[in-house]
TIMI-552431 format. One line per 2 residues: their letters; for each residue x, y, z of N, C-alpha, C. Coordinates in steps of 0.02 Angstrom, whole numbers, plus 32768, in hexadecimal, padded with zeros to 4 digits. Atoms other than C-alpha are relative to their C-alpha. Last residue first. Layout:
A = X/Y/Z/X/Y/Z/X/Y/Z  ... $
END
This chain:
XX = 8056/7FFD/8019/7E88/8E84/697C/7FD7/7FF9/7FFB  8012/7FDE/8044/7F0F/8EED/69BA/7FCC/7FE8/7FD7 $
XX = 8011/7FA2/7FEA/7F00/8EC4/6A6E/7FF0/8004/7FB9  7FED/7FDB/7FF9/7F08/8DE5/6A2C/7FE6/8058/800B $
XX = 7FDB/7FF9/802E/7E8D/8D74/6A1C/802E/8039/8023  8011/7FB2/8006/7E49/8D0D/6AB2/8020/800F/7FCC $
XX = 7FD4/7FB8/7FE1/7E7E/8C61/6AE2/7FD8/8036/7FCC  8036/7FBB/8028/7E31/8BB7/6AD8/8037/8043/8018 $
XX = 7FE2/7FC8/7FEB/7EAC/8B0A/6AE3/7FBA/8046/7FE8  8029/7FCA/7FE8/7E3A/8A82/6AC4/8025/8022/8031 $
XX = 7FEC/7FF9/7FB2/7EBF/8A1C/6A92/7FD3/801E/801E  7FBD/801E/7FDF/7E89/89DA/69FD/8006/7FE9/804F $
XX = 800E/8032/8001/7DF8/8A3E/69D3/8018/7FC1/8023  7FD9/8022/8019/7E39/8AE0/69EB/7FE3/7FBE/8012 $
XX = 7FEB/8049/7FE5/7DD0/8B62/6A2F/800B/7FCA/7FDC  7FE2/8032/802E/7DDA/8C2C/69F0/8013/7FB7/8032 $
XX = 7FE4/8011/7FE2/7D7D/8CAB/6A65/8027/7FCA/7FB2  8009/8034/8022/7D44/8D50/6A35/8028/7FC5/8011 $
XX = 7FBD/7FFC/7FFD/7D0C/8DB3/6AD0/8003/7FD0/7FC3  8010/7FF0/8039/7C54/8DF5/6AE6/805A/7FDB/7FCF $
XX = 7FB7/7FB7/802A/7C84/8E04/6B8C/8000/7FEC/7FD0  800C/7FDC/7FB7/7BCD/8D8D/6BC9/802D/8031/7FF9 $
XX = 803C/7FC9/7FF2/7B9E/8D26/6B2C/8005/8031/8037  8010/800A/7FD0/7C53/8D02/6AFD/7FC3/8025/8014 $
XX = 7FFC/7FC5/7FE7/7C76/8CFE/6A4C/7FCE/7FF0/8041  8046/7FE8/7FD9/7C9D/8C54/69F1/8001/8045/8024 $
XX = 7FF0/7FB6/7FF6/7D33/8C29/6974/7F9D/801D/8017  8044/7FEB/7FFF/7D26/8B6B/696E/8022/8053/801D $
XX = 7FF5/7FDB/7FD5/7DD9/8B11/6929/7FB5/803B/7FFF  7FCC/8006/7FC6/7DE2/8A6C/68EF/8004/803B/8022 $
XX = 7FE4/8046/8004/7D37/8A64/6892/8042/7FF3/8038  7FBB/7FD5/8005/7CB7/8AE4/68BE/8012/7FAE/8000 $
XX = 7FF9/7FD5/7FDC/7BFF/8AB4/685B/8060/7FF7/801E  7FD7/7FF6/7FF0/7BBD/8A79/67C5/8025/8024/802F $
XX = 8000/7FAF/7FFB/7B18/8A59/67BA/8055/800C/8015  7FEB/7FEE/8048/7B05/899C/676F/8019/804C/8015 $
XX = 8019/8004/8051/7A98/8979/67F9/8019/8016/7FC5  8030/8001/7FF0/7B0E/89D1/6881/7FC1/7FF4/7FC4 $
XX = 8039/7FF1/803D/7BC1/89DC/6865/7FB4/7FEB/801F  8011/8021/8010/7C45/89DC/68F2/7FCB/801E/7FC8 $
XX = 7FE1/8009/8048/7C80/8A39/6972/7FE8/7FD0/7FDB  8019/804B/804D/7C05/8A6E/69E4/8042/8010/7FE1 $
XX = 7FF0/7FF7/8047/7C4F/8B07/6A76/7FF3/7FB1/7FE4  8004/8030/8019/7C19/8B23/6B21/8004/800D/7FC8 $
XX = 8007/7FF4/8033/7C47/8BCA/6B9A/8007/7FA9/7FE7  7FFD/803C/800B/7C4A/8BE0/6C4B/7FD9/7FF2/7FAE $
XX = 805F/801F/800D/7C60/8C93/6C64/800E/7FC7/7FE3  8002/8043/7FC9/7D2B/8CAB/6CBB/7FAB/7FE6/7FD8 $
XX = 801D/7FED/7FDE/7D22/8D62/6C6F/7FF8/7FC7/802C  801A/7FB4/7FEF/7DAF/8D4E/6BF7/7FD0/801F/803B $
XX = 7FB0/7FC9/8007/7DE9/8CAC/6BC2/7FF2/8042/803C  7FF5/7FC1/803C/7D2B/8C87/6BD7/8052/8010/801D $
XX = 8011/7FB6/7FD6/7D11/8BD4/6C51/8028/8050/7FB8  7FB4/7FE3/7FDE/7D13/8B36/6C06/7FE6/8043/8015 $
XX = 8009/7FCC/7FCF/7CAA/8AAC/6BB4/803E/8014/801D  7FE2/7FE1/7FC9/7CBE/8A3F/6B1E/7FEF/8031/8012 $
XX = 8022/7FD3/7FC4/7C47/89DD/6AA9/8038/8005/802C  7FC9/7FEA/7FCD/7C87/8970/6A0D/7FE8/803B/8032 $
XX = 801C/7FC2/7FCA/7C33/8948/6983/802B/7FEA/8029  7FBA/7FDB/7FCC/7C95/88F9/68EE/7FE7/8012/802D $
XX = 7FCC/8024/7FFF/7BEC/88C8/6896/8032/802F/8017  7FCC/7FF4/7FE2/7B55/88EC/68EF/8032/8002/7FF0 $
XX = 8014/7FD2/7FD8/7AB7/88B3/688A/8037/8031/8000  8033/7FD8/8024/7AFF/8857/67FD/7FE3/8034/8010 $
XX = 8006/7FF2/8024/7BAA/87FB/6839/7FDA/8028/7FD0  7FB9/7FD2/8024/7BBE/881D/68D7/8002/7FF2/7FBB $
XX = 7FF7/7FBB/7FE3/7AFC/8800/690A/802F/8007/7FE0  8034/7FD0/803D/7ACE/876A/6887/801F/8049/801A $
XX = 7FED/7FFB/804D/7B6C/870B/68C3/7FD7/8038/7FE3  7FD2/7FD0/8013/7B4C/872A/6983/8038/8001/7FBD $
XX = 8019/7FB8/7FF9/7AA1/8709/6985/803C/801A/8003  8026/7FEE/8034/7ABC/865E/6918/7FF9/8051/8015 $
XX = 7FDF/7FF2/803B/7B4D/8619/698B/7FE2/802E/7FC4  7FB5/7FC6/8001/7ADD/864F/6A29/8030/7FF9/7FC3 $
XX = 8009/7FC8/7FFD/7A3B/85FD/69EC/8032/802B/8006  800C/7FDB/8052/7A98/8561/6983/7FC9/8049/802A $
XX = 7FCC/7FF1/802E/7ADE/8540/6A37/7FF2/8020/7FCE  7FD7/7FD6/7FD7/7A45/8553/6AB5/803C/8013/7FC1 $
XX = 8002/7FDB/8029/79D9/84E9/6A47/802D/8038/801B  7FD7/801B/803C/79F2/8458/6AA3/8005/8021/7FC8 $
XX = 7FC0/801A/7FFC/79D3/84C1/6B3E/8026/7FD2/7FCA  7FDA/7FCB/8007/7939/8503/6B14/8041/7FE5/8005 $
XX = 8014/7FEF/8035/78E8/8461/6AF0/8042/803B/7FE9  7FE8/8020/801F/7913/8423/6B95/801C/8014/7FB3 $
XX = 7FD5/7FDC/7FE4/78CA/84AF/6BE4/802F/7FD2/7FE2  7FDA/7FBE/8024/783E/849A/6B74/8032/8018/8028 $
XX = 8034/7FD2/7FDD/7816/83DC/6BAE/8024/8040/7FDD  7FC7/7FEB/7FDF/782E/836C/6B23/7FF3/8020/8020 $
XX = 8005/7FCB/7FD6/77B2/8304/6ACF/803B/8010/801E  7FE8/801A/7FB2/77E9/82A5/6A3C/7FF3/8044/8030 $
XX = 7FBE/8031/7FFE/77AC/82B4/698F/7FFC/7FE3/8052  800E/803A/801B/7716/8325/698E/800F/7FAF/800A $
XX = 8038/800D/7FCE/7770/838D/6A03/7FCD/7FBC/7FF2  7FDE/802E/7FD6/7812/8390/698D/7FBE/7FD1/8020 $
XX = 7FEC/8048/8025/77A8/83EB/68FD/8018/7FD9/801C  803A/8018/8044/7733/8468/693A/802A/7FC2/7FF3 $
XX = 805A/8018/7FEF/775B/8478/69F3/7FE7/7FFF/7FB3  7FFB/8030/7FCC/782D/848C/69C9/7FB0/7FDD/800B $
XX = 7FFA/803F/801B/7810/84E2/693F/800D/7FD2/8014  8032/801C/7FF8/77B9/856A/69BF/8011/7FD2/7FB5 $
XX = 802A/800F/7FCA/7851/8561/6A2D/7FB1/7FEC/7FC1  7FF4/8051/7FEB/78C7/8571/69A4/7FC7/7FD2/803A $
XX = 7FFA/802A/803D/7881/8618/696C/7FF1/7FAD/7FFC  8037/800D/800C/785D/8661/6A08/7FE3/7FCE/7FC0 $
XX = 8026/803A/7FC8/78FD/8636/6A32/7FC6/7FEC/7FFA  7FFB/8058/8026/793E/867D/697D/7FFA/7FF1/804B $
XX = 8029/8022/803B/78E4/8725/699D/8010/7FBE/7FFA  8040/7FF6/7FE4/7922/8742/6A5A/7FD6/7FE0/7FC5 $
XX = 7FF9/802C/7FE0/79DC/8724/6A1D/7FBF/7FE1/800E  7FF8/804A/8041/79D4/8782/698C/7FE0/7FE9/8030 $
XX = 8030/8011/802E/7987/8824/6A0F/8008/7FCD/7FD7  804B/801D/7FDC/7A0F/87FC/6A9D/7FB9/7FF1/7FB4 $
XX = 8018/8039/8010/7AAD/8801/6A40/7FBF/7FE7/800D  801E/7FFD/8036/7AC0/88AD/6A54/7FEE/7FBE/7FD2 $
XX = 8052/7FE7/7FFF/7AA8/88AB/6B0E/7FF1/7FFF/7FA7  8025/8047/8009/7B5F/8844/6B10/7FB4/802C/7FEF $
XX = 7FD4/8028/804B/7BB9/88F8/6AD2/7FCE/7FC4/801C  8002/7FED/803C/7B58/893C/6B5B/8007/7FEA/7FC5 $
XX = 8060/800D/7FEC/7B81/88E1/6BF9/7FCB/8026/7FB0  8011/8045/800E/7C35/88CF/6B9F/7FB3/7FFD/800C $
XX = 802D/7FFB/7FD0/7C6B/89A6/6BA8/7FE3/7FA3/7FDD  8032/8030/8027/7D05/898B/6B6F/7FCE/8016/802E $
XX = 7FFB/804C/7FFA/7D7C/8A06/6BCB/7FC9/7FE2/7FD5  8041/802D/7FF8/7DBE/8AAB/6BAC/8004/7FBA/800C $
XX = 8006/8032/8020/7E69/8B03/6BC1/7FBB/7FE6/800F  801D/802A/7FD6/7E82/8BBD/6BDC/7FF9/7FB0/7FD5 $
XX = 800F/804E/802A/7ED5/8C3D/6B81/7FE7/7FE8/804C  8002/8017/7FC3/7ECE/8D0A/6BA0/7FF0/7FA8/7FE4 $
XX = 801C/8024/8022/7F2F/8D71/6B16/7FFD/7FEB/8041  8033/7FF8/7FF1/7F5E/8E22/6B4D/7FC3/7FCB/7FD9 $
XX = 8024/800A/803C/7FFF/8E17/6ADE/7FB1/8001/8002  7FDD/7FE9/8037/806E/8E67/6B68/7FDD/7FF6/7FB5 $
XX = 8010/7FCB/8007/7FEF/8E33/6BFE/803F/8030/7FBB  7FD8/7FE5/7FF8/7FDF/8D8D/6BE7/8000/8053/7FF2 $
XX = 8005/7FBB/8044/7F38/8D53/6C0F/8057/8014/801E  7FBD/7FD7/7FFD/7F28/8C9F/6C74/800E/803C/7FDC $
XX = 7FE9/7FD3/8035/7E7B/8C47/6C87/8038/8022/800B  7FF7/7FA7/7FFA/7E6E/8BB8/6D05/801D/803C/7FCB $
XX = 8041/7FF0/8006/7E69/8B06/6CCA/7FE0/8041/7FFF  8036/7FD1/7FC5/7F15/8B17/6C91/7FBF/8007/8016 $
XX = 803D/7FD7/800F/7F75/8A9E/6C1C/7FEA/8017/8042  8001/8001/8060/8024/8A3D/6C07/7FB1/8038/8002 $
XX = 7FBD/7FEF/800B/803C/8A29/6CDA/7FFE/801E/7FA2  8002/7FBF/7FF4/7F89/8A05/6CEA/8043/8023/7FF8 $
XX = 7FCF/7FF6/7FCD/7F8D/897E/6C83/7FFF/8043/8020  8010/7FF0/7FE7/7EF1/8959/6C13/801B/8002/803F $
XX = 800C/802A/7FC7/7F22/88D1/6BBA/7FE3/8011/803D  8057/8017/8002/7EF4/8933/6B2A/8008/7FCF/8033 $
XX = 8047/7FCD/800F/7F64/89BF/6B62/7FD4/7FDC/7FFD  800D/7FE0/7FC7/8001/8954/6B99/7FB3/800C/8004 $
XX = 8010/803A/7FE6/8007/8904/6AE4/7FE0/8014/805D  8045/800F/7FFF/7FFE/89AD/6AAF/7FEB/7FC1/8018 $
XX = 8011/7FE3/7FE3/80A9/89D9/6B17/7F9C/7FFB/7FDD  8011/800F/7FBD/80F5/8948/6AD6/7FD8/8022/8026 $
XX = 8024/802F/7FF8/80D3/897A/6A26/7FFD/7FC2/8023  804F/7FF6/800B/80FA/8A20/6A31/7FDC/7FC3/8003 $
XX = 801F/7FD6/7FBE/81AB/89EE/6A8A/7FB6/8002/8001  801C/8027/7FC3/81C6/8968/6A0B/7FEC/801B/803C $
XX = 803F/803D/8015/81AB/89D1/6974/7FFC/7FEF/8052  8049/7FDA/8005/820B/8A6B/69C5/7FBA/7FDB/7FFF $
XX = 801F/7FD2/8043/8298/89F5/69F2/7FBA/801A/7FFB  801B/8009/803E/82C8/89B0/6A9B/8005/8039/7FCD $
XX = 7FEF/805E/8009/8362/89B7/6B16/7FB7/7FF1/7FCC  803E/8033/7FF5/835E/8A7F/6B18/7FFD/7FC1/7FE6 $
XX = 7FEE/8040/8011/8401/8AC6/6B56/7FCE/7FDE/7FE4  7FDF/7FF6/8046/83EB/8B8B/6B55/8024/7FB6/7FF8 $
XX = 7FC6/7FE7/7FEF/83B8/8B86/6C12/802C/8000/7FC5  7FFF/7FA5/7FEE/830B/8BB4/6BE0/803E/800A/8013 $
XX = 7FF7/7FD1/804B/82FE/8B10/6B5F/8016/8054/8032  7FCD/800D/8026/8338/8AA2/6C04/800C/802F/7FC6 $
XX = 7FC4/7FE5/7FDE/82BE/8AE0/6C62/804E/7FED/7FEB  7FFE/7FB4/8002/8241/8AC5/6BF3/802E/801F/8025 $
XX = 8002/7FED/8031/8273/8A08/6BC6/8005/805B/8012  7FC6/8009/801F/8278/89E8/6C81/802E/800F/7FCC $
XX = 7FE5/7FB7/7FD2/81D1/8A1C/6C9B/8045/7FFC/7FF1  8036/7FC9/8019/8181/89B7/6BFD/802D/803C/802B $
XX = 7FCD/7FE5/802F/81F7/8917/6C37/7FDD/804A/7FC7  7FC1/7FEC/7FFD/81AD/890A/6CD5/8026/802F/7FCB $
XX = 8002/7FBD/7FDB/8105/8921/6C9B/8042/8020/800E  7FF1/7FC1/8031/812F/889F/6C1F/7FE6/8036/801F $
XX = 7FBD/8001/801A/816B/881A/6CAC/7FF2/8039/7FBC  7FF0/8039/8026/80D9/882C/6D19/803C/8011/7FD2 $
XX = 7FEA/7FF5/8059/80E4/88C0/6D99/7FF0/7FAC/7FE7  7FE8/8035/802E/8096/8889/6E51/7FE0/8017/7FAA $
XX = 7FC9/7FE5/7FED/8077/893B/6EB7/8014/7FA8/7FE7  7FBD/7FC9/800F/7FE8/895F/6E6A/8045/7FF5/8003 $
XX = 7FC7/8027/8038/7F8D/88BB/6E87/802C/8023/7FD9  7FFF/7FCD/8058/7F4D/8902/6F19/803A/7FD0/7FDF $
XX = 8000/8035/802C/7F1A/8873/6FBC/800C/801D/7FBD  804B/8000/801B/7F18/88EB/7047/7FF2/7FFB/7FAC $
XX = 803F/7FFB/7FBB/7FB2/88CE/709C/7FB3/7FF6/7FED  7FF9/804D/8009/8016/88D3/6FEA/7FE7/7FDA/8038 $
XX = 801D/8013/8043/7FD8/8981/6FD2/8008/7FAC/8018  804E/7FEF/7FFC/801D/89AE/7080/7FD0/7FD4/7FCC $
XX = 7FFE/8030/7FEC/80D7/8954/7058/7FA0/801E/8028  800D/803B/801F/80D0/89C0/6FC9/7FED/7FC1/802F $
XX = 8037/8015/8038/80A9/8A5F/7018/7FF8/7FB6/7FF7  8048/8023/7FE2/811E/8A20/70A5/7FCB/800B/7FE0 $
XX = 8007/8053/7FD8/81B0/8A14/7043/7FB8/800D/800F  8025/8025/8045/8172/8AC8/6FD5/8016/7FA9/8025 $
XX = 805B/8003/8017/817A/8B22/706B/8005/7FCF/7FCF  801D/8027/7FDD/8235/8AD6/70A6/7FB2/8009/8000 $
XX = 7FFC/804F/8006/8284/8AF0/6FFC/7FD9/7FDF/8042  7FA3/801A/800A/824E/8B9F/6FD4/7FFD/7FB0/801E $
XX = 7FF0/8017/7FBB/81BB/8BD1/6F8F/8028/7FE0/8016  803A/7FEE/7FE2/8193/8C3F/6EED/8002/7FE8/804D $
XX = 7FF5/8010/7FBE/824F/8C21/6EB2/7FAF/800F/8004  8015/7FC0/7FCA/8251/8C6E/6DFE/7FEA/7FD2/8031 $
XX = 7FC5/803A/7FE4/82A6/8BE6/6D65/7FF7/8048/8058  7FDD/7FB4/8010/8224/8C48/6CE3/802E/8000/8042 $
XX = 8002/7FE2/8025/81E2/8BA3/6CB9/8030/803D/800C  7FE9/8013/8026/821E/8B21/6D39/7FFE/801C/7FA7 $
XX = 7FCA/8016/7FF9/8212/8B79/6DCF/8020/7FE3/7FC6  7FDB/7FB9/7FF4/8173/8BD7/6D9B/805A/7FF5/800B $
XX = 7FFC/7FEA/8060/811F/8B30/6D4E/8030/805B/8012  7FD8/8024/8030/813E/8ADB/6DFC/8013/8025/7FB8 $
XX = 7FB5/7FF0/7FCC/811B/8B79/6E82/801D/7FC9/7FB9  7FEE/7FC5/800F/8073/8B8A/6E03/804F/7FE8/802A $
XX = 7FEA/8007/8043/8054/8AC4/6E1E/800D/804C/7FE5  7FCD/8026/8017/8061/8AD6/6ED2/801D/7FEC/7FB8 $
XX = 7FC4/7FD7/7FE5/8002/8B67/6EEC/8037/7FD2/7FE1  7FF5/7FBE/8026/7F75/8B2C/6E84/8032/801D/800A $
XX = 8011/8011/803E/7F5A/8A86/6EE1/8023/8040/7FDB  7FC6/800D/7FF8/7F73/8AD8/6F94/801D/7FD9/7FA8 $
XX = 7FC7/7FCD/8002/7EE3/8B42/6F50/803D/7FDA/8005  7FF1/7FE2/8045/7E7D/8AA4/6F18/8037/803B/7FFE $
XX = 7FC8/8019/8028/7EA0/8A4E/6FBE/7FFA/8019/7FBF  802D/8036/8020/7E48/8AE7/701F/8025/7FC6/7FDC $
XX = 801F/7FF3/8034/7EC0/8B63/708A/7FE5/7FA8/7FD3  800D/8054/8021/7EC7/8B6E/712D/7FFE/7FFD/7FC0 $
XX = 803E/8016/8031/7F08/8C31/7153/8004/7FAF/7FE5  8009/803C/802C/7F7C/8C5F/71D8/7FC6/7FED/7FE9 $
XX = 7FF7/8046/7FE9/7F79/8D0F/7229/7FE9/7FC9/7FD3  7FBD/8032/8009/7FD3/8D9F/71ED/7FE4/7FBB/8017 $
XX = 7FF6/7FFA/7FCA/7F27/8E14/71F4/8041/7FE0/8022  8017/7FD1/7FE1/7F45/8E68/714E/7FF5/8003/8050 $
XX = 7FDF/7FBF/8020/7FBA/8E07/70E8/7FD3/8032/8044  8048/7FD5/8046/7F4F/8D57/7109/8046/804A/8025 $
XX = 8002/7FBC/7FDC/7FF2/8CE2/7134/7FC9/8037/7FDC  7FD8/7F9E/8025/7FFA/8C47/70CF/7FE2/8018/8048 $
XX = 8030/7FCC/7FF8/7FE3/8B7D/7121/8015/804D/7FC7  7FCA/7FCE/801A/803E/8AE0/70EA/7FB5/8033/800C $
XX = 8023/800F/802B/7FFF/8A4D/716B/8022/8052/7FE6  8024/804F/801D/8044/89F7/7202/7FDF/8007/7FBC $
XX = 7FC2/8032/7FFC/80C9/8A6D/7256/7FC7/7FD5/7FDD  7FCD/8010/8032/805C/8B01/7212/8030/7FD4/8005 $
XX = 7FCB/801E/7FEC/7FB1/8AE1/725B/803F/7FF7/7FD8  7FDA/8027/8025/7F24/8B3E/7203/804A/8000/8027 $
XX = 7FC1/7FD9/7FFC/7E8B/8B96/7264/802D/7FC1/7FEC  7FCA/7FDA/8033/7DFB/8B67/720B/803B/8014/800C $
XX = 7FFF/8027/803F/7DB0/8AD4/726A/8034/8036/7FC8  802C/7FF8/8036/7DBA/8B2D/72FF/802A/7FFA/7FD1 $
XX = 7FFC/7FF6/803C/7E0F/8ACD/7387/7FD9/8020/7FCB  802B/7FE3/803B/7DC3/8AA9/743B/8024/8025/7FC7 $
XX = 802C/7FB1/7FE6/7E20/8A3F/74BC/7FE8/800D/7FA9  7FFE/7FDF/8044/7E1F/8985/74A7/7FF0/8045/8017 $
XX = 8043/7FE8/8009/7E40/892F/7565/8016/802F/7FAC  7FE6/7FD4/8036/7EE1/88C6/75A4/7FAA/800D/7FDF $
XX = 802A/801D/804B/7EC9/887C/765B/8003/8037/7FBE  7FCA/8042/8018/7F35/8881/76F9/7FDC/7FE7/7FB6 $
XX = 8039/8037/8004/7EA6/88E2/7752/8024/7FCA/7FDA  801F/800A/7FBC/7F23/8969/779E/7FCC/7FB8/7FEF $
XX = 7FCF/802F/7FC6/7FA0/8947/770B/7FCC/800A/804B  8017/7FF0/7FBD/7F22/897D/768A/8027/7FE7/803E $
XX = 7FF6/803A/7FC7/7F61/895B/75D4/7FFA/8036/8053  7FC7/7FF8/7FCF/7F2E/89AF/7545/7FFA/7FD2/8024 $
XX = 800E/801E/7FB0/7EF4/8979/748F/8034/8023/8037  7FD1/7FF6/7FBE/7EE2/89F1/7408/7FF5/7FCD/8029 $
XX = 8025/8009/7FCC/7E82/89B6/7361/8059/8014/8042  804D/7FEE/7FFD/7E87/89DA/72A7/7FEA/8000/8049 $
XX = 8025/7FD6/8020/7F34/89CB/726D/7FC5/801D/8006  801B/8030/8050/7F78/8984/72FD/7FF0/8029/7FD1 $
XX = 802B/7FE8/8042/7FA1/89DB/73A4/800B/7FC9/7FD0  7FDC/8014/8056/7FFA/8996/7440/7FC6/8019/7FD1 $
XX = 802C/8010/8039/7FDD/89E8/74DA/802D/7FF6/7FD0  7FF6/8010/8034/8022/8A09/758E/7FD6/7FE4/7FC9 $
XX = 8012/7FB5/8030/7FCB/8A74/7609/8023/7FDC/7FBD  803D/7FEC/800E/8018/89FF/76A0/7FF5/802E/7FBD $
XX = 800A/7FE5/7FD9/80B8/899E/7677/7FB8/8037/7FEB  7FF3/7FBA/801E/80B6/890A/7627/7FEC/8045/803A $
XX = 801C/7FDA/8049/80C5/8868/7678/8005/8049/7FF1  7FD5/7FEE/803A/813A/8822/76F9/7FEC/8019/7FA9 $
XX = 7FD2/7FDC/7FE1/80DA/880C/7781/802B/8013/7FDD  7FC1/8002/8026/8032/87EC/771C/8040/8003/801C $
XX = 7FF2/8044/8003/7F90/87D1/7771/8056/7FD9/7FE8  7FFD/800D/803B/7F99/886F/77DB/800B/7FB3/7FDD $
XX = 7FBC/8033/800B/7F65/8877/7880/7FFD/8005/7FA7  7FDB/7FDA/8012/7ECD/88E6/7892/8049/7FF3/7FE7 $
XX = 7FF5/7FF2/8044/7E48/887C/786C/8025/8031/7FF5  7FFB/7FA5/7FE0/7E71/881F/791B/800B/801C/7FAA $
XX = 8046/7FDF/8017/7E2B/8769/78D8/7FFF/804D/8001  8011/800D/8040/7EDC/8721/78D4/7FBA/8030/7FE8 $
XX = 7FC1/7FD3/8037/7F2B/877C/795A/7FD9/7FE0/7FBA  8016/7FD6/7FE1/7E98/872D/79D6/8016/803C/7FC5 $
XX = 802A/7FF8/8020/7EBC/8684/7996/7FCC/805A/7FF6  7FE8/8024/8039/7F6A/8671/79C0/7FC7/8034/7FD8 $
XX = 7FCF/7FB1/8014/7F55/86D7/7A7B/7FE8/7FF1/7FA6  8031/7FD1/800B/7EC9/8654/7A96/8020/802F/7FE4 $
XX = 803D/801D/802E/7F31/85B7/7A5A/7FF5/8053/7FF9  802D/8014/7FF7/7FD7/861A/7AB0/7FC5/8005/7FD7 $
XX = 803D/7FC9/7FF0/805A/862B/7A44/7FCC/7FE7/8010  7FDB/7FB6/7FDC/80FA/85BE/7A54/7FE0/8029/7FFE $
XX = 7FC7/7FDE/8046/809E/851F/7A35/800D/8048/8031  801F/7FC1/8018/8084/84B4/7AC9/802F/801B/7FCF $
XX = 802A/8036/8031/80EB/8407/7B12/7FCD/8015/7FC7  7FD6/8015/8031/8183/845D/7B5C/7FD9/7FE1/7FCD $
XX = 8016/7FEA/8055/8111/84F1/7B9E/8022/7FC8/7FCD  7FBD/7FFB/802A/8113/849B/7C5A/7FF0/800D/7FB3 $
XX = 7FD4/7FC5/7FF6/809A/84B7/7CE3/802F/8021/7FCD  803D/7FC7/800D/8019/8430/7CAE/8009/802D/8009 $
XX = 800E/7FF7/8042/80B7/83C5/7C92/7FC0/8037/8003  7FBE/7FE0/7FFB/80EF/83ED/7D5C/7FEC/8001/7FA5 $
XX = 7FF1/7FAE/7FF4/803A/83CE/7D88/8049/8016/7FF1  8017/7FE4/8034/8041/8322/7D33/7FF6/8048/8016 $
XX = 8004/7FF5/803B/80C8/82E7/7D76/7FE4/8032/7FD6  7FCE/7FD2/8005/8096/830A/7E23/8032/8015/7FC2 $
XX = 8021/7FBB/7FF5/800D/82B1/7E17/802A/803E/7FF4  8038/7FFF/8037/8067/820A/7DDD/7FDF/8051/7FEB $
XX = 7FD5/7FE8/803E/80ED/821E/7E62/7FEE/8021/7FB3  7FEC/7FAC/7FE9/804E/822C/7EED/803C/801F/7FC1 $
XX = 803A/7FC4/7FFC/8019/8187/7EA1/8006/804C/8006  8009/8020/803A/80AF/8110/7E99/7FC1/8055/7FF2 $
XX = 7FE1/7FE3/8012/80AF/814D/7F55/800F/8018/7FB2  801D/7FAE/7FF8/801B/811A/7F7A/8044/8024/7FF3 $
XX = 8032/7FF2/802D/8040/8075/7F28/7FD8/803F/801B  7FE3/7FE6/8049/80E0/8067/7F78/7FC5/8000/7FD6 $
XX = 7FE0/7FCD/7FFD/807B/806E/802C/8039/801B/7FC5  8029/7FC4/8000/8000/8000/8000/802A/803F/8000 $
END
């Protein structure tokens, strides 16, 4: 009895010396632990950013809050333009940065190209025109990828201005129309240009297609109606078909037939382009082509602008248009 009360008292005494002792606990108390965790003043970060900091983007601010340990979007307007991420200008009057649209950055960049490589004049120097390009190429422009005769179009001209030129007249003109009907912007201008020494203003047109197809419509309309009702007199008889059927096996000899009778009898050569007036910008359309036998403009249409009265001359080809000269 008496080593089993002893046995006992050792026992006890154990465990108040462990219920005393931190060797078996973490080094912050539970409650302390949990107390620091929920306190929303503590920060979550100890080594994160310091308060008031922000990162920008092109379109959005984030900061960071070191009292709440959390990163929040502050407020951006949409128009003001970020210059570590996107190519801005300066407005002249109040100095502050202007966004500009992707058609302007468009326009700038191919003026800074045809200015550098025509009349060999700097417009922006090497670290605007990087991030132009690397802008453009951000927002998916196909400006800023040449193909191999764009290349050799700028190249060529800067070569003829430094009194070396690597083509000939022929092959210049007739790289530079190849350009035109490919409809390069580098080789042609959508935008009107007037020089002011000969006070000629050119511009380049385009096909107008929604048009040009509209003149196929009336054949087209007669020989359906056509086929359709020799379809119910003489097939029908024969073998039923449904008329959607019908139409469709007639589909071919209608379109080969409406666009033989049109360019050759109706329509022939036609041709429809749109563009804006040399001269006043008025959106101007020009026919080439004949009309029932009526003879009308062939390679080059000399029209007058209903709005500045202006005479214009447009080239078939290339649909190059330009203005006549001051004198006449």
């Amino acid at each position: 009895m008496a080593s089993t009360s002893r046995i006992t008292s050792a026992a006890i005494a154990c465990l108040a010396i462990a219920g005393s002792s931190n060797a078996f606990t973490t080094g912050v108390p539970g409650k302390s632990a949990v107390k620091s965790f929920r306190n929303p003043t503590t920060a979550l970060f100890v080594d994160g950013p310091e308060d008031g900091t922000t990162v920008t983007s092109a379109r959005k601010e984030i900061g960071y809050d070191a009292a709440s340990g959390r990163f929040f979007e502050t407020d951006i307007d949409k128009s003001e333009c970020i210059p570590d991420d996107e190519y801005c200008v300066v407005d002249k009057e109040t100095g502050d940065l202007v966004r500009l649209t992707l058609e302007e950055k468009e326009r700038i960049f191919l003026d800074a190209l045809q200015s550098y490589y025509v009349s060999g004049r700097q417009l922006l120097n090497d670290a605007e025109f990087d991030l132009l390009k690397e802008d453009l190429s951000w927002n998916g422009s196909s400006m800023v990828n040449m193909n191999r005769k764009e290349t050799q179009y700028l190249t060529a001209v800067q070569d003829y201005l430094k009194g070396k030129p690597s083509l000939s007249d022929a092959e210049f003109d007739k790289l530079k129309t190849e350009l035109q009907e490919e409809g390069s912007q580098f080789a042609s201008a959508k935008e009107p240009r007037c020089y002011i020494d000969t006070g000629i203003c050119k511009v380049t047109y385009q096909p107008d297609n929604f048009r040009n197809n509209l003149l196929y419509l009336p054949v087209g309309a007669i020989l359906s109606i056509v086929w359709l009702g020799f379809g119910f007199e003489v097939i029908e008889p024969l073998i039923r078909l449904n008329p959607i059927i019908l139409a469709a096996l007639g589909a071919p000899l209608i379109y080969n037939g409406s666009v033989s009778l049109t360019n050759e009898f109706i329509f022939p050569n036609n041709k429809i382009v749109y563009g804006p007036c040399p001269a006043c910008e008025n959106e101007t359309r020009v026919y080439f082509g004949d009309i029932l036998g009526v003879e009308g403009y062939g390679d080059v249409a000399s029209v007058k602008c209903t709005k500045c009265k202006a005479q214009i001359n447009v080239q078939k080809n290339t649909l190059r248009a330009s203005t006549l000269p001051k004198d006449e």
